[in-house]
N, C-alpha and C positions, 0 to 999 in steps of 0.2 A: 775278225768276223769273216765269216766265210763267204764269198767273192758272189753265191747266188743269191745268198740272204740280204745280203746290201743291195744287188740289183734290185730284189724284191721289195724291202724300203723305200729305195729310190721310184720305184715305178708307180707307189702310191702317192707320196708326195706329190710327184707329177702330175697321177688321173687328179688330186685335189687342188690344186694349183692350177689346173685348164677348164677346171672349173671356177674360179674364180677372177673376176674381171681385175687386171692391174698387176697380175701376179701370172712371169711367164714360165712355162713348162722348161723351157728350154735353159731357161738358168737355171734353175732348182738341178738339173740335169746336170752342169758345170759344177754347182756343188758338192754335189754326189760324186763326182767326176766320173759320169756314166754317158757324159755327152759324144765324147768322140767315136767311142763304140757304137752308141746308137745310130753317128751318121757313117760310120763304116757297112754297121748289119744294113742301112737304106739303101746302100750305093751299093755295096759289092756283095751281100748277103755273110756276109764275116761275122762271127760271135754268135749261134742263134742258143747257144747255151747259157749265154748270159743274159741276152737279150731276151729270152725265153719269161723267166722270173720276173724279168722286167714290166714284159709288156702285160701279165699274169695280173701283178700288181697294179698297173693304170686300169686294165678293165674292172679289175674290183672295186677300187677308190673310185672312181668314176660311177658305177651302178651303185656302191654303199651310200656315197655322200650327194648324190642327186637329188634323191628322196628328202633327206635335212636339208638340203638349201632351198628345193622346192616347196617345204613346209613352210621354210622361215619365211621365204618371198612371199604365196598366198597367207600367211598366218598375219603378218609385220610388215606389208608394203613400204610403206613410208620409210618406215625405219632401217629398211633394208635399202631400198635408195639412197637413202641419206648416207650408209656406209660404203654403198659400193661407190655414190659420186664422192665421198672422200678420199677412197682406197682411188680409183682413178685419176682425178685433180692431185695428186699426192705422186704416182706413178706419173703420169705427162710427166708432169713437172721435174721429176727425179730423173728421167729420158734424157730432157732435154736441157738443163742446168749441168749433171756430168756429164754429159757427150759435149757440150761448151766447154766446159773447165776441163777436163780430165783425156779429153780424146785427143786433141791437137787438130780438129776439125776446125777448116775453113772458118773465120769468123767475120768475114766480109756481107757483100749482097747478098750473096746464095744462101746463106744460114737464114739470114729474115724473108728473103724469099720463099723459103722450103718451109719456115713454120708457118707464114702467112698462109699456104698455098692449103698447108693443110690444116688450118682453121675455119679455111672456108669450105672445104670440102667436111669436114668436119659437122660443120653449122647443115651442110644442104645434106650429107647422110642422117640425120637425127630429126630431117625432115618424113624419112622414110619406117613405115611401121608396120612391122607384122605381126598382128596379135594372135596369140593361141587358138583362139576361135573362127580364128579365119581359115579359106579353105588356102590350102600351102600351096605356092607357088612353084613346081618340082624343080627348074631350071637353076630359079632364086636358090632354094634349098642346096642343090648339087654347089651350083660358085660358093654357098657361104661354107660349105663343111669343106670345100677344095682348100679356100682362100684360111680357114681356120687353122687345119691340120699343117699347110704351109709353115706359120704359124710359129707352130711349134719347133720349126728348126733356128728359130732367129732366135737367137740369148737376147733378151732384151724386151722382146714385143709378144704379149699375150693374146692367142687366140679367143681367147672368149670376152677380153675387151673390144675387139673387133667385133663379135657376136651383138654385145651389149650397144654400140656403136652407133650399130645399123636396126636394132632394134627386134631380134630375133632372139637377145639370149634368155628372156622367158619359155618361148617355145621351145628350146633346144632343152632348155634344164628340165620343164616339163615331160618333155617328150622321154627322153632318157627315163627320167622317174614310174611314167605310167608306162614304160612299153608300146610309145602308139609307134609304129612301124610306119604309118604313111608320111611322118617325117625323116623320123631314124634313118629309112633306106637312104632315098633319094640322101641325105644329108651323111650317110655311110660312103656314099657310092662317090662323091667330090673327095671324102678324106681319103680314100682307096686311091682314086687317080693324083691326088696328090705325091701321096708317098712312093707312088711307083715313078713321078713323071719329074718332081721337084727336086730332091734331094740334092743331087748334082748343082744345078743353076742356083738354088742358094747357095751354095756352101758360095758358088764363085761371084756369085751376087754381093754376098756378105762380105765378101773379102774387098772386094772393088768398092762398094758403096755402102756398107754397114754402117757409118758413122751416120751420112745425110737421113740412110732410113732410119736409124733411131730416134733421130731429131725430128722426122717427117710423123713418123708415128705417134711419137710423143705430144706433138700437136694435135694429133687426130685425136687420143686417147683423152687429154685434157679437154676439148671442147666436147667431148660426149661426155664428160664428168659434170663440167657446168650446165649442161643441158639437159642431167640428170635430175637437178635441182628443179626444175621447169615445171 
């Protein structure tokens, strides 16, 4: 297959997959095996031939399939919670069961500390909600689209279950779907400073601490599944 046509596969699977809570970009990306290239083009501007098709591809899938998940969620609420808090409680759970077994991660204090820590943190984010109708907070917006697009460089952790988390991934899939701009930006303008600011410090973040953050994560993502349910 020809080397820009796979990027461009892979780049939809992606935008579809960052839209979806439980399901990260950034492995979909290992699959494809388009991930190293993409944290090469972030850090040193390398590949943008490849990357090109790529990112071609996430804008599409991402504007295509906003509109259907935004139908199904106002169409099927319930029904749609019910799968995304199973696709999440399914995801924690899978975080944090192989990073135990499979990573060779610490399995003393700090393991039940790290998930405790972010259970509770967990329970008090899902305290917090910003509904569609509300007037957007810009600040809020910029750290959630910062902290999202982050995100994306972790194999493992899904930006848009962070989204769903904290309680904004209604607006954000809406937003995207109808074009309202007075989220989009400000929630453009955090993914922007991300990719220019982060790439580097995860990659060496991941390397250092990947296993705890996956098991940290995995906690978070599990108790916003169960509180899904709520």
């Amino acid at each position: 297959m020809n080397e820009r046509i796979r990027y461009f596969i892979a780049g939809i699977f992606i935008g579809l997959s960052e839209l979806l809570p439980g399901i990260s970009g950034a492995t979909v990306a290992l699959m494809f095996g388009v991930y190293e290239k993409l944290l090469d083009f972030l850090r040193k501007f390398k590949n943008f031939n490849l990357i090109l098709p790529l990112l071609i591809g996430m804008i599409l899938s991402v504007f295509a399939f906003s509109s259907l998940i935004d139908f199904i969620y106002e169409t099927y609420p319930k029904n749609f919670n019910i799968v995304i808090a199973i696709l999440m409680i399914g995801y924690g759970m899978f975080l944090i069961i192989n990073t135990y077994i499979n990573e060779g991660i610490n399995r003393g204090k700090s393991f039940y500390i790290n998930l405790f820590v972010a259970i509770i943190i967990g329970l008090y984010l899902t305290s917090f909600h910003l509904h569609p109708n509300e007037e957007p907070n810009l600040l809020l917006l910029i750290l959630f689209g910062f902290i999202a697009c982050s995100f994306l460089l972790f194999p493992g952790i899904s930006g848009s279950a962070f989204l769903l988390s904290v309680g904004v991934y209604p607006l954000i899939i809406g937003s995207i779907s109808n074009l309202n701009l007075n989220v989009l930006f400000p929630f453009g303008i955090g993914m922007a400073l991300a990719i220019f600011l982060m790439p580097r410090l995860i990659n060496k973040a991941y390397k250092k601490f990947g296993k705890s953050i996956l098991v940290f994560f995995g906690g978070l993502i599990f108790t916003a599944g169960i509180n899904n349910f709520l």
